[in-house]
Steps between C-alpha positions, in 0.01 A plus 500: 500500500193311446228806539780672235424266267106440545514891458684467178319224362163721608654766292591268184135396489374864465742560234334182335172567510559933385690357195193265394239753602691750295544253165114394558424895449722518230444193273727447228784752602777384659396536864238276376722214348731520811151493700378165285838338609480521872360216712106621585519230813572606845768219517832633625825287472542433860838593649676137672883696596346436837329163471635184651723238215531186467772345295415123414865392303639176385849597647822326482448383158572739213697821699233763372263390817785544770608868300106589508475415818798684632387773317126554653711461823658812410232719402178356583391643878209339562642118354283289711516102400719345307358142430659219256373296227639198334650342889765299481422172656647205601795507235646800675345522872137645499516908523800597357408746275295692784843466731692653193290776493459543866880518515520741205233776693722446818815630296337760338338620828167386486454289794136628577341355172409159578552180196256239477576144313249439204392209322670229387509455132624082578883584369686743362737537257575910545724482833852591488561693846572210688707520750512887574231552761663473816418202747373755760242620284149305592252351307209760446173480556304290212101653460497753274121520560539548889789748440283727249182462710725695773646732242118603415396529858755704587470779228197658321457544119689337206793288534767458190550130413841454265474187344887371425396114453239280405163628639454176696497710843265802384256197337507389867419819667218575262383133567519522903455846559303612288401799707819687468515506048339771455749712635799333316626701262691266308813538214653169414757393317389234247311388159569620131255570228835393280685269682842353344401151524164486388394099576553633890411770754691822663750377769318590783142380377628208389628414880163458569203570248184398750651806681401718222238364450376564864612860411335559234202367642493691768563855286212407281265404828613889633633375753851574422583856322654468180873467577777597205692212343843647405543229219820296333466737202626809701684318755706231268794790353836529558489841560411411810747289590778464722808300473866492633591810295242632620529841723294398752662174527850660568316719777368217660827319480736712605728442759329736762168460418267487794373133611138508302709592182745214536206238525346664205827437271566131635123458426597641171830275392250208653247595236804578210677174569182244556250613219472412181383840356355572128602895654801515698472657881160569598196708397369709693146350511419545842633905563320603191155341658554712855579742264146489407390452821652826628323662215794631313525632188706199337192253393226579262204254532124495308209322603484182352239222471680169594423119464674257682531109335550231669911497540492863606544695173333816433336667223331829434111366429129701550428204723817572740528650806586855457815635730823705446745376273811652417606616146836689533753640736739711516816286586807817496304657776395179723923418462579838679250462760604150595871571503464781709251286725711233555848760517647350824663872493139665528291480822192336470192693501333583904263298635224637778 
């Protein structure tokens, strides 16, 4: 499979390079306009289907994580790490939302990718799965750095980092291993050029600005590629959402649904009954960003400029750091694939 595709990528180049050789000989026709368009660089958009990810999520808060999550469990193969941001601490036992999600890969069959306990935030207030990770289930392992250092040993070329949470754990890895960055290739969730609230940050950059900061550094040093920030603006829609009439929701909870599923709806009427929601149910945040991730045709995102103040909010400036930023999606189309992702009636995608 992998010579198929170097051969067809080969052949895409030549096709390339005839077309602008063609409009160069012909300027001014068509040929020659079409010609003008294409990229002259070299640069190929490299192909990651078979490249390590990471998912870094602020699970067993708002449902989305825990449905994303499930989801990449599904139809990701090569899901390597899933690490958590935003801890809980002391309030609610150290861990829990790395247990959570530990238990949640066991039901959905992934036992062989490993969880790793990230930072500590010092409290939080987006917890509401108490209670459902079994006793049995054991604390996980708590150095994302050490646990990513392995990953990178262990596998050649790029690795996919999903970013779910505050960036507190990727600031971290660019801080203390600064050898593996430059073959992150980063999509977060997080920031807005037009947030709703405009005296603060995005959610998940306002969990933590220094992280961003640390980011944003670090993309502007080169040392980290440019990642793509799938922002508020496209994310915050209720055609994304899902709620109790929701058809997913009734798939989930019904009465013979398998044992993943049945977590996923109690983590649902948790989230339903607990929040206090400007949108009703939960957005779809988090499944929309590995929707990027995978490269999929449902998020459109530009190059952008961006300047970081002090509290974390962004804004399109000549002086900012330029990365991906997304402008539009198309929500109809990401709804069908992550219904029929997260069927309990479909079988997942094979793994190697």
């Amino acid at each position: 499979m992998g010579d198929d595709r170097n051969e067809n990528t080969e052949e895409l180049r030549c096709h390339r390079q005839a077309i602008i050789d063609l409009g160069e000989a012909m300027p001014g026709s068509g040929p020659g306009a079409l010609g003008e368009a294409l990229p002259k660089s070299d640069a190929w958009p490299e192909d990651l289907r078979d490249t390590p990810m990471i998912i870094d999520t602020d699970i067993g808060g708002d449902a989305d994580d825990a449905l994303a999550v499930a989801l990449a469990a599904r139809c990701v193969s090569h899901l390597a790490l899933v690490t958590t941001a935003d801890e809980t601490g002391s309030e609610q036992g150290r861990g829990q939302r790395a247990r959570f999600a530990r238990y949640l890969l066991d039901s959905v069959g992934r036992t062989e990718t490993p969880v790793t306990a990230g930072a500590d935030l010092g409290g939080t207030r987006y917890y509401c799965v108490e209670g459902l990770t079994p006793a049995q289930v054991p604390p996980q392992e708590a150095d994302v750095v050490s646990a990513v250092r392995r990953l990178a040993a262990e596998r050649t070329g790029p690795i996919r980092w999903v970013g779910m949470g505050p960036m507190t754990n990727l600031a971290d890895l660019l801080s203390h291993a600064p050898e593996v960055a430059s073959r992150l290739r980063v999509t977060q969730m997080g920031g807005a050029l037009r947030y709703r609230d405009p005296e603060r940050a995005e959610h998940n950059f306002r969990l933590d600005a220094a992280a961003v900061h640390t980011v944003f550094g670090a993309i502007a040093d080169g040392l980290l590629p440019a990642p793509e920030f799938v922002t508020s603006e496209v994310t915050y829609t209720p055609e994304i959402r899902v709620d109790s009439s929701h058809a997913l929701y009734r798939k989930l909870r019904a009465f013979d649904a398998p044992p993943w599923a049945a977590l996923l709806g109690t983590h649902l009427d948790r989230w339903f009954s607990g929040a206090d929601l400007p949108i009703p149910g939960t957005l779809q945040h988090d499944a929309l960003t590995l929707s990027a991730a995978l490269k999929l045709p449902f998020v459109q995102s530009e190059d952008m400029p961006l300047a970081v103040d002090d509290i974390g909010r962004t804004t399109v400036s000549v002086e900012g750091t330029v990365v991906q930023v997304s402008t539009a999606a198309h929500y109809s189309g990401f709804m069908s694939w992550l219904q029929t992702g997260l069927d309990p009636a479909i079988a997942p995608a094979p793994r190697p």
